[in-house]
Every structure is written in structure tokens, then in C-alpha cells.
TORKOL-4160 file (C-alpha; in steps of 0.2 Angstrom, whole numbers, padded with zeros to 4 digits, m for minus):
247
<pt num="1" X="0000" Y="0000" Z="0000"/>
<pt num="2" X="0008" Y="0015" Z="m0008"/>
<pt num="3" X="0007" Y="0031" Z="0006"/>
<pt num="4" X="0008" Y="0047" Z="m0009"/>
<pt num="5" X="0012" Y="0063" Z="m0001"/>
<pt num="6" X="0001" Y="0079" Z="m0008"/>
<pt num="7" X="0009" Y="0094" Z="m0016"/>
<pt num="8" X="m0002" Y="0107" Z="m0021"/>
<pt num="9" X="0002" Y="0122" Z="m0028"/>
<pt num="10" X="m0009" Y="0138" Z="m0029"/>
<pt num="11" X="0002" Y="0154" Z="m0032"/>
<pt num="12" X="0019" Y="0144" Z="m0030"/>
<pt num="13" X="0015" Y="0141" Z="m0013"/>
<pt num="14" X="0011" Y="0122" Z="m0005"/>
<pt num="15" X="m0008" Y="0125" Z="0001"/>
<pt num="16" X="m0021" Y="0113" Z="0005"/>
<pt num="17" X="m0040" Y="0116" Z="0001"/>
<pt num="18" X="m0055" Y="0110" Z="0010"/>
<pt num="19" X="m0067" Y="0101" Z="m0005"/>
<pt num="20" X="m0057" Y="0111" Z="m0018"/>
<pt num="21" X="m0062" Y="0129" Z="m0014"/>
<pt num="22" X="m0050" Y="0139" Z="m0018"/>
<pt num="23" X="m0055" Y="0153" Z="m0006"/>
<pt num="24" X="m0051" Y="0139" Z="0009"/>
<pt num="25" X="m0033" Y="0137" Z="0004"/>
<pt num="26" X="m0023" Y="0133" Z="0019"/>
<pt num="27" X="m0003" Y="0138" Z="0015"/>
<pt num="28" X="0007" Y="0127" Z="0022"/>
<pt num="29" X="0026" Y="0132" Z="0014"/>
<pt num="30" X="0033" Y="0145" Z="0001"/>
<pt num="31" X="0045" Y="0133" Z="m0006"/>
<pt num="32" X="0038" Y="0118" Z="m0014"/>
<pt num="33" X="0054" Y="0110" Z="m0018"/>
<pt num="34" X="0060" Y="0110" Z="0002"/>
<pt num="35" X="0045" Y="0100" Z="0004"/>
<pt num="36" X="0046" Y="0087" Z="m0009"/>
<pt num="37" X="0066" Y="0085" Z="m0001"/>
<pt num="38" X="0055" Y="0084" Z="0017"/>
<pt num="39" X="0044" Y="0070" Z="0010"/>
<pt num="40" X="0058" Y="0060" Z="0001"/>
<pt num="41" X="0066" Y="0061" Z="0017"/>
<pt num="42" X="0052" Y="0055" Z="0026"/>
<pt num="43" X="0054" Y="0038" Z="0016"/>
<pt num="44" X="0037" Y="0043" Z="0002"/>
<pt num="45" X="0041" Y="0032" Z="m0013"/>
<pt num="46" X="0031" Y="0043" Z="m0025"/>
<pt num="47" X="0025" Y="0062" Z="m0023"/>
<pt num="48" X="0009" Y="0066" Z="m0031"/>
<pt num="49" X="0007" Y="0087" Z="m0036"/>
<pt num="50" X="m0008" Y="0097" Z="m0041"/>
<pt num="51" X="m0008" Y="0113" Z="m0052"/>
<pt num="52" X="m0022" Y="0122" Z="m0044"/>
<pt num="53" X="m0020" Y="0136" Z="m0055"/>
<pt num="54" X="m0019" Y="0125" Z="m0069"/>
<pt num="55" X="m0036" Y="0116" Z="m0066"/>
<pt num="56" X="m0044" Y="0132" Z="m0064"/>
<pt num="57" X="m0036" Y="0142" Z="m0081"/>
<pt num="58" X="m0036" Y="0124" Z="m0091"/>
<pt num="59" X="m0016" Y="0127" Z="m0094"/>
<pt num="60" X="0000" Y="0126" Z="m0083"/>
<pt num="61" X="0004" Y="0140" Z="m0070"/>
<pt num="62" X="0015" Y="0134" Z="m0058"/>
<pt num="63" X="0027" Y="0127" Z="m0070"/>
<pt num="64" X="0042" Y="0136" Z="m0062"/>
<pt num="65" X="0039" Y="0128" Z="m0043"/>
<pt num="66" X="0037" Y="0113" Z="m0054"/>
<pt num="67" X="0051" Y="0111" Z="m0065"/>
<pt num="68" X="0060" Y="0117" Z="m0044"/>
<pt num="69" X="0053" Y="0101" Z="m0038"/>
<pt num="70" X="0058" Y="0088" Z="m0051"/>
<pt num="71" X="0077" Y="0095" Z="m0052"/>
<pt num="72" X="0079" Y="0091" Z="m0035"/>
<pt num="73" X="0068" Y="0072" Z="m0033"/>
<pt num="74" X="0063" Y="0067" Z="m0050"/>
<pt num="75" X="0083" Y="0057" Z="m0049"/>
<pt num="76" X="0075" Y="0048" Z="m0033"/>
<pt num="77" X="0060" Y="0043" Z="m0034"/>
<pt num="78" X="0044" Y="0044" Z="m0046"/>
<pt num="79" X="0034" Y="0060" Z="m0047"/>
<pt num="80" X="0016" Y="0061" Z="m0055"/>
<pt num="81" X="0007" Y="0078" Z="m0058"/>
<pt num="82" X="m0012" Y="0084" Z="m0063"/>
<pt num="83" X="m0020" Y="0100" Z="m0067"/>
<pt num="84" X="m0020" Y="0110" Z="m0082"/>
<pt num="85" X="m0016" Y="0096" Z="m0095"/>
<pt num="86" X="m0024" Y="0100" Z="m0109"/>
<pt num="87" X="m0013" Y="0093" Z="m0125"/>
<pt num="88" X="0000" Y="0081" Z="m0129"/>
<pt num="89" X="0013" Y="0095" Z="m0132"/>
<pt num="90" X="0009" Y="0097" Z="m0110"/>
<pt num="91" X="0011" Y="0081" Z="m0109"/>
<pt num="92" X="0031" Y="0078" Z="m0116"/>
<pt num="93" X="0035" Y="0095" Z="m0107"/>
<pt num="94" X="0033" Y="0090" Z="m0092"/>
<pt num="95" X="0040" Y="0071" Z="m0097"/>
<pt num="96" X="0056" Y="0079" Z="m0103"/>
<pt num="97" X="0059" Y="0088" Z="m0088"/>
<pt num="98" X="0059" Y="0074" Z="m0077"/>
<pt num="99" X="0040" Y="0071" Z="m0070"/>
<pt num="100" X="0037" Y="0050" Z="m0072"/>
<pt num="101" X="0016" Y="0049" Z="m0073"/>
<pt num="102" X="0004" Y="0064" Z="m0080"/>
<pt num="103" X="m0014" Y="0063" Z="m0072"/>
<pt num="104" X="m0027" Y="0069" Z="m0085"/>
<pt num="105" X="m0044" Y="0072" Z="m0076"/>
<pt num="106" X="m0057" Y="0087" Z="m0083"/>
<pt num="107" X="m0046" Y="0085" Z="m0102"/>
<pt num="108" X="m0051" Y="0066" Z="m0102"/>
<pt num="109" X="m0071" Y="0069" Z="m0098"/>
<pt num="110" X="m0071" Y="0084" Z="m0112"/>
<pt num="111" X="m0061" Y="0074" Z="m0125"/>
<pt num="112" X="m0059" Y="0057" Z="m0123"/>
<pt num="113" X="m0050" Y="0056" Z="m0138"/>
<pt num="114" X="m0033" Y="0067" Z="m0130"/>
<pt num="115" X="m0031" Y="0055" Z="m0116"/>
<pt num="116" X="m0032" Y="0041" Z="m0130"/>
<pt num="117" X="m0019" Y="0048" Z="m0138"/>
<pt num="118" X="m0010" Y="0053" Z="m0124"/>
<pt num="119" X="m0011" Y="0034" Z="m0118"/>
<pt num="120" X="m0001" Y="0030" Z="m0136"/>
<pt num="121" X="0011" Y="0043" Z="m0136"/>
<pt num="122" X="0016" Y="0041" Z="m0119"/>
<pt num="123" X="0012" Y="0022" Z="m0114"/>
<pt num="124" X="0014" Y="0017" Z="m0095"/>
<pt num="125" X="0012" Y="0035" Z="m0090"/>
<pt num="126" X="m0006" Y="0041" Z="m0091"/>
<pt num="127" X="m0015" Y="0043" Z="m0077"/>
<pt num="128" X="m0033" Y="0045" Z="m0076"/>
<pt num="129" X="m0040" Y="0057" Z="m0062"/>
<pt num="130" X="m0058" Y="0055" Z="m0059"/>
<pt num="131" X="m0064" Y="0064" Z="m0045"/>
<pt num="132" X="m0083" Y="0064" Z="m0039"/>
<pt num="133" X="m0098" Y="0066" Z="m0029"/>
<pt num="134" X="m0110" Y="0053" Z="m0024"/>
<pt num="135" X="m0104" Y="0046" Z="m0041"/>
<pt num="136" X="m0106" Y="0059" Z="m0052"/>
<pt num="137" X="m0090" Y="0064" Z="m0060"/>
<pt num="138" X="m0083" Y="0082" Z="m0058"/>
<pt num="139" X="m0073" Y="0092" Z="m0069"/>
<pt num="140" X="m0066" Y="0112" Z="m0072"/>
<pt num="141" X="m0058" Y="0109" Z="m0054"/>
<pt num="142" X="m0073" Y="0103" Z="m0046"/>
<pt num="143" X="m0083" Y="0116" Z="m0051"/>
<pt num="144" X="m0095" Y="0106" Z="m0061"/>
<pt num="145" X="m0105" Y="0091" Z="m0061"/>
<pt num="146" X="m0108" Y="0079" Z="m0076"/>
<pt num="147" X="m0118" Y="0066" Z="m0081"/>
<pt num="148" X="m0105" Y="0052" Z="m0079"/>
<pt num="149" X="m0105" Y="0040" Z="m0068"/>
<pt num="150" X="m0086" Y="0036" Z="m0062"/>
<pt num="151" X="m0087" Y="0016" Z="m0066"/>
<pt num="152" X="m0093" Y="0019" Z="m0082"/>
<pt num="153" X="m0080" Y="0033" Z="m0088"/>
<pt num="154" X="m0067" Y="0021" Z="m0076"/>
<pt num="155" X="m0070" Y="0005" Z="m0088"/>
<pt num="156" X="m0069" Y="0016" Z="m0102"/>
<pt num="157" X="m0053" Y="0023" Z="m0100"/>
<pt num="158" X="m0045" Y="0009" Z="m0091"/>
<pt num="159" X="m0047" Y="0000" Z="m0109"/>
<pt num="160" X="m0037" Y="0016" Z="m0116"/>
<pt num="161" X="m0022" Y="0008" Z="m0109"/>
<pt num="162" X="m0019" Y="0022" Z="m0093"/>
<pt num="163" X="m0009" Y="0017" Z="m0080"/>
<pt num="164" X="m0020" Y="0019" Z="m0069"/>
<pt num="165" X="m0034" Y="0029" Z="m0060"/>
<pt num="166" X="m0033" Y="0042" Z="m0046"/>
<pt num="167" X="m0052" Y="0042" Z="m0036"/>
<pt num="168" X="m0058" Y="0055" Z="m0027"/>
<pt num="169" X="m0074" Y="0056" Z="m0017"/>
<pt num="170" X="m0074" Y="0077" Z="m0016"/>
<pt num="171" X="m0086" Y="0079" Z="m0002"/>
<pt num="172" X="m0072" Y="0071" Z="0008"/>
<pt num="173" X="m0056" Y="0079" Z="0002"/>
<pt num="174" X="m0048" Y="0092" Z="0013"/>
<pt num="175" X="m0062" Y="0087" Z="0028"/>
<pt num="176" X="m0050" Y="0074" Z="0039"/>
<pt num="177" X="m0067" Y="0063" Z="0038"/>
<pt num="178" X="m0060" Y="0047" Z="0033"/>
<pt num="179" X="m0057" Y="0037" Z="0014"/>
<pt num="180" X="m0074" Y="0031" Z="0007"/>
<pt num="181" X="m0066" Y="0014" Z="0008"/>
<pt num="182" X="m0083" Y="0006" Z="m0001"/>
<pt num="183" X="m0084" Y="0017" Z="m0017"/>
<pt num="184" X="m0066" Y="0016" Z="m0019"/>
<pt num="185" X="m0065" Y="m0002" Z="m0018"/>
<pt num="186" X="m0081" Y="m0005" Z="m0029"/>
<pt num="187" X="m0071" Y="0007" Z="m0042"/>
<pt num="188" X="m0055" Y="m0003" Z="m0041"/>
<pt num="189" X="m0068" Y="m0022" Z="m0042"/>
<pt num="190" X="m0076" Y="m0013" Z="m0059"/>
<pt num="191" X="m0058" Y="m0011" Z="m0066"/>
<pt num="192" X="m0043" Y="m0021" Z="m0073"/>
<pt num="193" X="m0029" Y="m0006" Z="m0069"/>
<pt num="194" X="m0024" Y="m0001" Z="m0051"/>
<pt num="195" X="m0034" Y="0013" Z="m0040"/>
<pt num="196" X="m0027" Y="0025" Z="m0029"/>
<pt num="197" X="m0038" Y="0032" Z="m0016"/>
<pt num="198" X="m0039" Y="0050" Z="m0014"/>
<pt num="199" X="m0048" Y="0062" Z="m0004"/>
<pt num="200" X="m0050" Y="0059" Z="0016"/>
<pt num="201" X="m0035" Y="0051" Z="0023"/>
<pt num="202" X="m0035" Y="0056" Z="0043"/>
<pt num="203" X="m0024" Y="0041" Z="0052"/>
<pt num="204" X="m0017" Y="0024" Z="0055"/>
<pt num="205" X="m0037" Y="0018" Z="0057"/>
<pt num="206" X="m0038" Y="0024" Z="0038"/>
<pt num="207" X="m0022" Y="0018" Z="0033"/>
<pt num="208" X="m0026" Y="0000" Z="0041"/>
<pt num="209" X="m0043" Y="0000" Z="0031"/>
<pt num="210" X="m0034" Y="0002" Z="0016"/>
<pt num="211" X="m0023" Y="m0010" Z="0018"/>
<pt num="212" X="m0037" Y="m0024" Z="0021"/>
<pt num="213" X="m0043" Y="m0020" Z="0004"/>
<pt num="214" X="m0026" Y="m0023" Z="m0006"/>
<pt num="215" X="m0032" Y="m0036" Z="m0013"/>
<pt num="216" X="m0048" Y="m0027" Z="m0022"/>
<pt num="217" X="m0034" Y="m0017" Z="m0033"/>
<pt num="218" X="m0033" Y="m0002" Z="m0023"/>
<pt num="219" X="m0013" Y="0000" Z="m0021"/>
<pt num="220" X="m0013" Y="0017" Z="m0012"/>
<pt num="221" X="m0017" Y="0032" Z="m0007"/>
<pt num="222" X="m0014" Y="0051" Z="m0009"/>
<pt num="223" X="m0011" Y="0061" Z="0008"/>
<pt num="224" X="m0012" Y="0079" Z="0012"/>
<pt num="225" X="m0020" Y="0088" Z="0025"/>
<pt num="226" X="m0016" Y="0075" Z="0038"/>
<pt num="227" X="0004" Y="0073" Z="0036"/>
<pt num="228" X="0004" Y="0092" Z="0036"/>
<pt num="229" X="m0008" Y="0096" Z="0051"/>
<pt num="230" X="0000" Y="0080" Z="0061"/>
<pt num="231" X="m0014" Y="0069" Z="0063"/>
<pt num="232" X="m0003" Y="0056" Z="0051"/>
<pt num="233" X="0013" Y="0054" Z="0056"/>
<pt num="234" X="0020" Y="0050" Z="0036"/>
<pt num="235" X="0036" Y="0041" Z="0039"/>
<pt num="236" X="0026" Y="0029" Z="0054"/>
<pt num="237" X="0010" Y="0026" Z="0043"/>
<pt num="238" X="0022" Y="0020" Z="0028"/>
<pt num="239" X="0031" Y="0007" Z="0039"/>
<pt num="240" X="0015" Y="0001" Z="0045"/>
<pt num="241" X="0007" Y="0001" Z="0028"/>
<pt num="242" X="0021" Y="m0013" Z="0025"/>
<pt num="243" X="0020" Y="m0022" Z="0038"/>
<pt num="244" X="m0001" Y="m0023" Z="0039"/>
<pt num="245" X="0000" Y="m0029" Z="0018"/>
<pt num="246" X="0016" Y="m0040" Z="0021"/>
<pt num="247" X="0006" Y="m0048" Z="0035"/>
């Protein structure tokens, strides 16, 4: 069970939001690329960032505290990035400079046919974000609901060959309430690619649930608020994430 440390950046600062409201942006550090070096010292194994801006103007914005993070991790260990992907030419930019997975959510539900090309050009990188509420999937940086039901858009892009899907259940992201353990877990049942859960995370009681479902596909989670307001303690949740699955 793969523990994913949260980077997201609004304004080249590291924030967190509360059900993706930008007006409830928490900051939490003015230098991204000290934090990734925290978290890779902290023993993560993958570091998963967000262009806020990005999602919201549907192009990059925080390509400089990006391209900051990558020079300094991107040698040691795999770093995947959504928000503001809209075309291949994105897409290699980012590759070339060092970032391993590229998570296409709101491009994928408005055309389809990018993240299917996308899944060609780039094979083994793509990642799908879907993130949604009571189902329904979300796009424009949550701003809007659609008339997709996750599974159904989840079956039809894991047959596009991404690498994998990124689920997160909004009404829980940002709130410290706990990862809907049974949507995710009926997601990753529905599928043939791996699931990681977003959206929720709060402690050990929620890493230990995650683990008891390893076997339904679900091979991590993404963590943010809680490693950076101390109700997780990263580099203990990780160990036991190991231990719990090894068991």
C-alpha cells in the first residue's frame, strides 16, 4: 500500500483546500521544492502534485515551482502531476523535464480522444484522475458536475491503456473525515488497472482500512492535509502500511 504525499500548488505556494475551494486554501510552505526533499526524506516512494492554477485556467501555472521540484527528486524517486493538462505538447514538457506519470482528469471527460492519444504517445504514463460526488463525475476543478457515472468513464478509460486511476470522493477531500473505503473499492472491483484512493485520509485507522482491501486493486493512497496538520505521522504510517499488507 503506496502512502503518496500531496503537493499542491496555488500561487507557487504548497496549500491545501478544503473540498477544492480555492477561497479555503490553507498555505502550508513557500517553497515547494523543500517540501518534496521533506517527504523524500520522510521515506514517500512517489510524490503526487496538483496545479491548482492549472485546473482552474485549463493550462499550466505553476510550471516554475514545478520544474523546482523535479530538479531536486525526479533522480529519486517517481513523481506524478495533474491540473492543467490539456494537450500532448503538455504532456512531453513535463515528461522531458523529469515528471514519471501525468494525471489527466477534466481534459479526459471533455475529450476522450486526447487521453487516447496521450495513452499512445506516452504508454505506462497516463494517469486518469476521476474525482466525484455521490458518483457523479466532476470536472473544471470541481466546479462542475456531469452526467457520468465514475465506473462507467473508469471501464472506459482503463481500456485506453492508462496506467492507472486516481479516485476521489470530493465531499471528503480536505475534511480529515476518513477514505470512502466502499466506493473506492467497488471502483477498483469494476476495473482491470490499479486505484489509488484520494480524498479523506486522517490516520493509521484509515491507513489500516486500506490495507485490508489490497487485494480489491486499490494500491494506495494520496495524503495531504493530515501529514501536514499531524494527525498522520507520514514516515510511521508508511512502515505500517508494510508491515499490515506484508502480514
Amino acid at each position: 500500500m503506496l502512502l503518496i504525499p500531496a503537493i499542491d500548488l496555488k500561487e507557487g505556494q504548497c496549500v491545501r483546500l478544503k473540498q477544492g475551494l480555492m477561497q479555503e486554501a490553507t498555505v502550508f510552505s513557500d517553497n515547494p521544492a523543500d517540501m518534496a526533499k521533506h517527504w523524500l526524506a520522510q521515506g514517500a516512494r512517489r510524490l503526487h502534485l496538483v496545479d491548482l492554477d492549472g485546473a482552474f485556467a485549463g493550462k499550466p501555472k505553476n510550471f516554475a515551482a514545478i520544474k523546482s521540484i523535479l530538479a531536486e527528486v525526479s533522480d529519486d524517486i517517481p513523481v506524478q502531476l495533474g491540473g492543467g493538462i490539456r494537450d500532448l505538447e503538455t504532456v512531453e514538457r513535463y515528461l522531458d523535464l523529469g515528471l514519471q506519470y501525468v494525471i489527466i482528469g477534466t481534459a479526459a471527460v471533455k475529450n476522450p480522444q486526447f487521453l487516447h492519444d496521450a495513452c499512445d504517445a506516452f504508454p505506462g504514463q497516463i494517469i486518469v484522475g476521476l474525482d466525484a460526488k455521490d458518483g457523479q463525475v466532476a470536472i473544471d476543478g470541481w466546479a462542475k458536475l456531469t452526467k457520468y457515472h465514475v465506473t462507467d468513464l473508469a471501464k472506459r478509460f482503463a481500456d485506453y491503456g492508462v496506467e492507472s486511476i486516481i479516485y476521489t470522493d470530493i465531499g471528503r477531500d480536505g475534511m480529515m473525515s476518513g477514505v470512502n473505503i466502499e466506493a473506492t473499492v467497488k471502483l477498483a472491483e469494476a476495473v482491470n488497472v490499479p486505484v489509488i484512493a484520494s480524498g479523506g485520509l486522517t490516520n493509521l485507522d484509515d491507513v489500516r482500512a486500506l490495507c485490508a482491501v489490497a487485494d480489491s486493486g486499490v494500491m494506495g493512497a494520496i495524503t495531504g492535509r493530515a501529514i501536514y496538520e499531524g494527525s498522520l505521522d507520514f514516515q510511521a504510517a508508511q512502515k505500517q502500511a508494510d508491515e499490515w499488507v506484508g502480514l
